[in-house]
C-alpha positions as CSV (number, residue, x, y, z in Angstrom):
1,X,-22.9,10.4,11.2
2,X,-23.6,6.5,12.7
3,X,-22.5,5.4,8.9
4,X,-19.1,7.2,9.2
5,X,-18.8,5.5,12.4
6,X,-19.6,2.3,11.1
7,X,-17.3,2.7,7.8
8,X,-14.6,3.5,10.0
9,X,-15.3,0.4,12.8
10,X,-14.9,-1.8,9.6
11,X,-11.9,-0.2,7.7
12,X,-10.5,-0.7,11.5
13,X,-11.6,-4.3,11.7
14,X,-10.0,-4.7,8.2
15,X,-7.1,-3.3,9.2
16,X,-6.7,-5.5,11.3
17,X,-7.2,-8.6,10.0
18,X,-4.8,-7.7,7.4
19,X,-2.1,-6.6,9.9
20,X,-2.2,-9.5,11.6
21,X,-2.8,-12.1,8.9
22,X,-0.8,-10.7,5.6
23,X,2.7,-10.4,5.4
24,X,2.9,-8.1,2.8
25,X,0.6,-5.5,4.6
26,X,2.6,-5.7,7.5
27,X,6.1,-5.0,5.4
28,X,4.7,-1.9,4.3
29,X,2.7,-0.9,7.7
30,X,6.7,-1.1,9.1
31,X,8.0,0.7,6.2
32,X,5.6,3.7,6.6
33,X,6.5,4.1,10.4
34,X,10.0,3.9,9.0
35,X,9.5,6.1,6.0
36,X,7.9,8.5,8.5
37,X,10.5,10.1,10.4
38,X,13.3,9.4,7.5
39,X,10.5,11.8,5.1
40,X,11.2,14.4,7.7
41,X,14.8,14.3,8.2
42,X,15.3,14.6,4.5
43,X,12.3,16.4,2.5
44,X,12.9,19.7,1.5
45,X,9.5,20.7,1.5
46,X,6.2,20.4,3.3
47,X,5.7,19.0,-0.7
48,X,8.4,16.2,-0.8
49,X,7.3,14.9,2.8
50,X,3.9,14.6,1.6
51,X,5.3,12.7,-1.7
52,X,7.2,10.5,0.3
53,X,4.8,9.1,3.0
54,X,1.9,9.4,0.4
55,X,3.7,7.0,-2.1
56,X,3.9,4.9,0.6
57,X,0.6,5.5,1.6
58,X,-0.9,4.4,-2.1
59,X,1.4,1.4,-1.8
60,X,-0.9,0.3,0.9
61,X,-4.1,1.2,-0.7
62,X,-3.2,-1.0,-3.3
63,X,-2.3,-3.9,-1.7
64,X,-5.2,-3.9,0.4
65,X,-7.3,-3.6,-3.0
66,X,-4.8,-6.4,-4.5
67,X,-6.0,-8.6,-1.1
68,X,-9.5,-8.0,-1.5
69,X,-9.5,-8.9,-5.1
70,X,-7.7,-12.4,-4.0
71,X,-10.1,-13.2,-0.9
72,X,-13.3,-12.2,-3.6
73,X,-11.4,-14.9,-6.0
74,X,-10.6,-17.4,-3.2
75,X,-14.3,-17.1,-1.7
76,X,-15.6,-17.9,-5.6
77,X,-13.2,-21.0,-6.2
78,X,-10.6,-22.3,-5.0
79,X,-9.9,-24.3,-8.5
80,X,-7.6,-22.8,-11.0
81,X,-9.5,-20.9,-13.6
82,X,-8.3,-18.7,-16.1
83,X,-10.4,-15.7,-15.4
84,X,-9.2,-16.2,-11.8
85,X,-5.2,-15.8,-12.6
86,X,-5.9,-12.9,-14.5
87,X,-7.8,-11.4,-12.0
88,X,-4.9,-12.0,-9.7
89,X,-2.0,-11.2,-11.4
90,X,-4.0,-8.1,-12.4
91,X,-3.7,-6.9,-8.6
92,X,-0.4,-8.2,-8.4
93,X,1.0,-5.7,-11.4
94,X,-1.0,-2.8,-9.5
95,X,1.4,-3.3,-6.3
96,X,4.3,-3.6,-8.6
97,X,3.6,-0.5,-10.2
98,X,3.1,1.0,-6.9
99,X,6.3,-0.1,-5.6
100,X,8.2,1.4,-8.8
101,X,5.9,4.7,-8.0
102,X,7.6,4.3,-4.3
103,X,10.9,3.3,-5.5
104,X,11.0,6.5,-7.7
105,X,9.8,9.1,-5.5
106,X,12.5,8.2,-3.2
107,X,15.3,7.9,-5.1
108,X,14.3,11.3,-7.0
109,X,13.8,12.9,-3.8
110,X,17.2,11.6,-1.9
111,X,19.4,12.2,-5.2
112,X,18.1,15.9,-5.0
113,X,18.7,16.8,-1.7
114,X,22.2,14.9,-1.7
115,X,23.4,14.8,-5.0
116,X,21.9,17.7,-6.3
């Protein structure tokens, strides 16, 4: 149990950090609180609300991985290196493919319920 407790004191303590020191993280903390009450007004289903804020959801799991993977770079060197970018830009396409993920769960999901 004291490791659960300690896993959670530092996802907490990594929380934040990032909320206070990363702008992109705080973007999509604001538009989960936001995404939160518009899911309910407009999913159809117990289903689509959990679609909706869970997209959102993975969109912040994966910029916190993207972060990590750029403060594990940054701690290494801080000089341009090949191996480095690719690493980087690797995390950066994962956040861009989340956003597209986001991008289309919404739109599918407000097009249905409006449009449909």
């Amino acid at each position: 149990m004291q490791r659960l407790v300690l896993a959670f004191i530092n996802s907490m303590r990594a929380l934040k950090h990032l909320a206070q020191h990363e702008k992109a993280v705080q973007q999509e903390l604001t538009l989960f609180v936001l995404a939160i009450p518009v899911a309910a007004l407009i999913a159809p289903t117990g289903l689509s609300f959990l679609l909706l804020t869970g997209s959102v959801l993975f969109l912040i799991m994966i910029e916190v991985l993207n972060t990590g993977i750029e403060a594990a770079c940054d701690a290494v060197s801080l000089d341009f290196h090949r191996e480095i970018q690719i690493a980087k830009d690797c995390g950066s396409l994962a956040v861009l493919i989340s956003v597209i993920l986001v991008a289309a769960v919404w739109v599918y999901t407000v097009w249905s319920v409006f449009f449909s």
